[in-house]
C-alpha positions as CSV (number, residue, x, y, z in Angstrom):
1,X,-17.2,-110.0,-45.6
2,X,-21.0,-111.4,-46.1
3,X,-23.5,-111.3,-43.8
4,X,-22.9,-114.8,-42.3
5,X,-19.1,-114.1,-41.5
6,X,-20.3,-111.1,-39.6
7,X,-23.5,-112.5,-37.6
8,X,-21.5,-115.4,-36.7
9,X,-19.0,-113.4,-34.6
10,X,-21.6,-112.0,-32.8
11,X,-22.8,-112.4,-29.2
12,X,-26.0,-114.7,-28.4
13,X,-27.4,-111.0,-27.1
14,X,-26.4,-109.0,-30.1
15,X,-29.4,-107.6,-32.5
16,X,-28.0,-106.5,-35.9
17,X,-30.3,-105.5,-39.0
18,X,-29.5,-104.3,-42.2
19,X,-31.4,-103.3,-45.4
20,X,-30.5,-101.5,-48.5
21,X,-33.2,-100.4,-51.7
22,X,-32.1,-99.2,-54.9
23,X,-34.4,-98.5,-57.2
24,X,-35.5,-95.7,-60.0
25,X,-37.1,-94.4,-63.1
26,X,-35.2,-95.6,-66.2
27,X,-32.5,-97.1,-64.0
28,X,-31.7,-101.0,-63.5
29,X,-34.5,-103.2,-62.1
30,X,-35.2,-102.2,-58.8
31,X,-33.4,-104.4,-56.0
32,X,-34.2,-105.1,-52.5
33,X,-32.0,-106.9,-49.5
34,X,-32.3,-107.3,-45.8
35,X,-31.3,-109.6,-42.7
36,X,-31.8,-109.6,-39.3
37,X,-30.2,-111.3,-36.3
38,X,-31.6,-110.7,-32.5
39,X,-34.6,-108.7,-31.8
40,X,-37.4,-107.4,-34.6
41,X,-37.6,-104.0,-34.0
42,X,-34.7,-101.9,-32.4
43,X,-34.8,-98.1,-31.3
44,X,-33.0,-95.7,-34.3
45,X,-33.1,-92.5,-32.1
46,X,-30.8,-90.4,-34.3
47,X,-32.0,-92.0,-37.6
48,X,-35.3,-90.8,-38.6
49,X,-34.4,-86.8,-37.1
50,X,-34.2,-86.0,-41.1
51,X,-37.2,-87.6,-42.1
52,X,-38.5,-85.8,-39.1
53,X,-37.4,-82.4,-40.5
54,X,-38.8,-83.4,-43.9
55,X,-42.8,-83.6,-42.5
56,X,-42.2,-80.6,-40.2
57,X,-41.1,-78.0,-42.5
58,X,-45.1,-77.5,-43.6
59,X,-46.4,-77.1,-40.5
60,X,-43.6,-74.3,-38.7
61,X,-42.7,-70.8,-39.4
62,X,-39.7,-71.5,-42.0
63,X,-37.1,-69.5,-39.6
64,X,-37.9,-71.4,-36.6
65,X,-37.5,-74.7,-38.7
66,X,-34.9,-73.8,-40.2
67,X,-33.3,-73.3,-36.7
68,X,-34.3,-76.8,-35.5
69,X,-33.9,-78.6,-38.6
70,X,-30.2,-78.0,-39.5
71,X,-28.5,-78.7,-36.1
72,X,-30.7,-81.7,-36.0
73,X,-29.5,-83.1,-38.8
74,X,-26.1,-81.9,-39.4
75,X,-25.0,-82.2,-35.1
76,X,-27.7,-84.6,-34.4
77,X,-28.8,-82.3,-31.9
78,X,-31.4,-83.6,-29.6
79,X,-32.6,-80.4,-28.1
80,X,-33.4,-79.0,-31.4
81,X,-34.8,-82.3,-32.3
82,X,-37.3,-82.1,-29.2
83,X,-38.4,-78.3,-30.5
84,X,-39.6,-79.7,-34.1
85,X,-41.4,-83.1,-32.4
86,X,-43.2,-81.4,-29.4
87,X,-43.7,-78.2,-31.5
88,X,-45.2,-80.3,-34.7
89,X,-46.6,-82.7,-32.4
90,X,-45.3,-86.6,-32.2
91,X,-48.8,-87.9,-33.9
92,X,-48.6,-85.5,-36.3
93,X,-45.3,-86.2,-37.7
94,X,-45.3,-90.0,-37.7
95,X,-49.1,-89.9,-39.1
96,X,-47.1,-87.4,-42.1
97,X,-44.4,-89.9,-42.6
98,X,-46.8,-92.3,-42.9
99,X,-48.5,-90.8,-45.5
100,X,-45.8,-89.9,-47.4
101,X,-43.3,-92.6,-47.5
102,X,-46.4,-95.4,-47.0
103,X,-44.0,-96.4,-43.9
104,X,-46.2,-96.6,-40.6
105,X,-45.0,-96.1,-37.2
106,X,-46.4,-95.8,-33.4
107,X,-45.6,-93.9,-30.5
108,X,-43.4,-95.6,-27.6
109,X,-45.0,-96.6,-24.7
110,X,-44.7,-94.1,-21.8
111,X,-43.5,-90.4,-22.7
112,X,-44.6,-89.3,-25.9
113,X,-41.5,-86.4,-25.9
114,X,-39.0,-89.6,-26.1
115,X,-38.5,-89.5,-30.0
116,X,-35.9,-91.4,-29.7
117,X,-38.0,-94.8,-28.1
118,X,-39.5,-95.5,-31.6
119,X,-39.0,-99.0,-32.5
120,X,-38.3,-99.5,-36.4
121,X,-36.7,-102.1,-38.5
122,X,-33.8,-101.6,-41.0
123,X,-36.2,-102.7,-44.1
124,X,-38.6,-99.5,-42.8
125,X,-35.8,-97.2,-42.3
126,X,-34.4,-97.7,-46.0
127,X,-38.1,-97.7,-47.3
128,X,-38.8,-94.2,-46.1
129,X,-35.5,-93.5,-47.1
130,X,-35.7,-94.4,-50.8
131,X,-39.6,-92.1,-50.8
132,X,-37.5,-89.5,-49.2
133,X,-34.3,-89.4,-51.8
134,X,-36.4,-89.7,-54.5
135,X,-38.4,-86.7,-53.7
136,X,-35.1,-84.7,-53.4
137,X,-34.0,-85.9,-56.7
138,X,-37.2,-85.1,-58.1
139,X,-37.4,-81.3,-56.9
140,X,-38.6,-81.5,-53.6
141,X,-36.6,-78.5,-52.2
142,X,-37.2,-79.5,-48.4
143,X,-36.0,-82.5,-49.4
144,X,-33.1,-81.1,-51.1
145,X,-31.7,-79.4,-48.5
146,X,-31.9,-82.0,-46.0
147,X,-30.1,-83.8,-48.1
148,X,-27.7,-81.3,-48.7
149,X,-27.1,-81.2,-44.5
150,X,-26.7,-84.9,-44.5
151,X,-23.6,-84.2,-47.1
152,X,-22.6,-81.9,-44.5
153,X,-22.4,-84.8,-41.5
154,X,-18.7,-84.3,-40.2
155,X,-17.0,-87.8,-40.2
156,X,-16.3,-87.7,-36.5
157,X,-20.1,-88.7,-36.6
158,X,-20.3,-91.4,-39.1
159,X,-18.7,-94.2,-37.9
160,X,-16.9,-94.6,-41.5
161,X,-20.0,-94.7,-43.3
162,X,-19.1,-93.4,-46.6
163,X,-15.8,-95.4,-46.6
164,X,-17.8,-98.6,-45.8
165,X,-20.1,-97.9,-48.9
166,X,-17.5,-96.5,-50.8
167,X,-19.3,-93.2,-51.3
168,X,-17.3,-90.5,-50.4
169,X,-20.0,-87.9,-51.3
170,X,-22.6,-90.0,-49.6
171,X,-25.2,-88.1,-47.7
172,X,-25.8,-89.7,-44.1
173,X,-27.0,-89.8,-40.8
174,X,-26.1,-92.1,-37.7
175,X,-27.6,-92.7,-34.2
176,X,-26.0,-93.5,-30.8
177,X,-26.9,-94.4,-27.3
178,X,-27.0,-96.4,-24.6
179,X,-30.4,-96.0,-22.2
180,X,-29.6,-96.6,-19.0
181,X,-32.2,-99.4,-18.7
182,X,-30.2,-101.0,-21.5
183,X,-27.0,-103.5,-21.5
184,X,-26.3,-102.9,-24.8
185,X,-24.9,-99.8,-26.8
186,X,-27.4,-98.6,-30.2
187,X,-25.0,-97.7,-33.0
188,X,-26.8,-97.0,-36.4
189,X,-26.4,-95.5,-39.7
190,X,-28.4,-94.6,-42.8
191,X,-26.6,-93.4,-46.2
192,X,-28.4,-92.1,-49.6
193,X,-25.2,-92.8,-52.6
194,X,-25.7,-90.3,-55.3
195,X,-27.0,-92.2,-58.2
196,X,-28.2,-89.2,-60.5
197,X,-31.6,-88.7,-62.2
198,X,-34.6,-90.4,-59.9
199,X,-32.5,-93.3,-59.2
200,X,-31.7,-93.9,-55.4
201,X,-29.9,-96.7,-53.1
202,X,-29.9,-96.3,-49.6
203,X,-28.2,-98.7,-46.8
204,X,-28.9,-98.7,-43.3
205,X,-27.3,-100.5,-40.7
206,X,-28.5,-101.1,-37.1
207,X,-26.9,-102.4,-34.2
208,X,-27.2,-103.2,-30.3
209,X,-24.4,-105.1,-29.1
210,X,-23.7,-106.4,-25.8
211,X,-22.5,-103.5,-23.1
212,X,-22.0,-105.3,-19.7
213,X,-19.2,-104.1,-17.9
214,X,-20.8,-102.2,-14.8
215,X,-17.4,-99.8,-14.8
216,X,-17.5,-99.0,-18.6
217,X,-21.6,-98.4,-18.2
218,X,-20.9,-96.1,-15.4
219,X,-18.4,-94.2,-17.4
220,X,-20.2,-93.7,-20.2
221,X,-23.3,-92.5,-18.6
222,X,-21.5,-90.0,-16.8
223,X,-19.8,-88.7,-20.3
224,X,-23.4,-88.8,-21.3
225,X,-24.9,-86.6,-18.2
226,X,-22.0,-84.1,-18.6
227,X,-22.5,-83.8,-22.5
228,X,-19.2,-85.0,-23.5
229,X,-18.7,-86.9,-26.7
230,X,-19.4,-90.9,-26.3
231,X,-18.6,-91.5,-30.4
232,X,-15.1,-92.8,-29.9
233,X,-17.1,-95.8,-27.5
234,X,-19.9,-96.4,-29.5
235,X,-17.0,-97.2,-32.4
236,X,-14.5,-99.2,-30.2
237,X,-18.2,-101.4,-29.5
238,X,-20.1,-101.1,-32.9
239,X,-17.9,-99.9,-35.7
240,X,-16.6,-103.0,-37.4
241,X,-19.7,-104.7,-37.2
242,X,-21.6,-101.1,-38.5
243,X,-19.1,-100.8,-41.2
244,X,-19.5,-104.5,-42.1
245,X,-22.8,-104.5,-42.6
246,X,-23.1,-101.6,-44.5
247,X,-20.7,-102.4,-46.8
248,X,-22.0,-106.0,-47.5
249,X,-25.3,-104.6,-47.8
250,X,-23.6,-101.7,-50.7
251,X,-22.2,-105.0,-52.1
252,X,-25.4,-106.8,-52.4
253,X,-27.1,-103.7,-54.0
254,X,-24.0,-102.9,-56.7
């Protein structure tokens, strides 16, 4: 299904993006493709915690990285998360991002500790992305082994990710939430395919989609409060559309 087919089913109050970048020494010409419905600039949350890890690892004892870093990524756990972005400082590591990847992004408004509330598009995720897998495949051994914890993402956590791209050994990392100042659910994904050599494609998928019913809300924010797992929701919500636009995007890049 193309990206029409799939906007079109959508909600007036839906925001979907979607980008994907392949590129590489001695590889095809590079290729580029994007699209957006709904609002510019969404919150990823979950998303950039690898790239997060990435900058970080200079600048913290390696054991007490290495104790933040994997869980982040491989559990998507926020607390560990918060000890790498208040411990590195939030400045620091998106002014490191910055300078690495050439990809620039700001503090939220508010709380600095919410790492979560930066706003990005899906053409910026897959940009710092591609800077990110190339360094792995070019020796970067931080990079290497966050890579290697993305291969280690359970399924249970990426909303069919790899099936969608048709990369079963993809490595990847997904986002989910629902703020309870928001009507809508955030379900996102990013996936490097293995390529070989310097050569890198990476698809990301974004979505907030409509969440209105006051019973459902309640539900899920008490799950959330009391820890328990909210996945199965964000798929019933997000899934088809996630898993559409990933693959079309996968599609576009082949």
């Amino acid at each position: 299904m193309g990206f029409n087919d799939l906007i079109g089913k959508l909600d007036h109050s839906a925001s979907v993006q979607a980008a994907g970048i392949s590129r590489g020494y001695s590889g095809p010409p590079a290729r580029q493709v994007s699209v957006t419905s709904g609002l510019t600039r969404l919150r990823c949350a979950s998303l950039l915690k690898p790239l997060y890890a990435w900058v970080s690892a200079p600048r913290t004892p390696e054991e007490r990285w290495r104790a933040y870093a994997e869980p982040a990524v491989v559990m998507s756990s926020n607390t560990d998360t918060l000890g790498l972005w208040l411990g590195v400082g939030p400045r620091v590591i998106l002014r490191d991002i910055g300078e690495r990847t050439g990809v620039h992004w700001t503090l939220p408004n508010g709380d600095p500790s919410r790492f979560g509330s930066v706003e990005v598009t899906a053409a910026e995720v897959a940009a710092a992305y591609a800077v990110f897998g190339q360094a792995a495949a070019a020796g970067d051994p931080v990079a290497g082994e966050i890579l290697g914890w993305m291969r280690q993402v359970p399924d249970s956590q990426t909303f069919g990710a790899r099936e969608a791209t048709r990369s079963p050994e993809a490595a990847v990392k997904c986002g989910w939430y629902g703020a309870p100042d928001e009507t809508t659910l955030r379900t996102h994904a990013v996936a490097l395919l293995p390529r070989g050599g310097t050569r890198v494609t990476v698809v990301v998928a974004m979505t907030a989609l409509p969440y209105t019913d006051l019973g459902e809300r309640e539900a899920y924010r008490s799950r959330v409060s009391t820890g328990l797992p909210v996945e199965d929701e964000h798929d019933k919500v997000a899934g088809e559309v996630l898993r559409g636009l990933m693959g079309a995007t996968a599609a576009e890049l082949a």
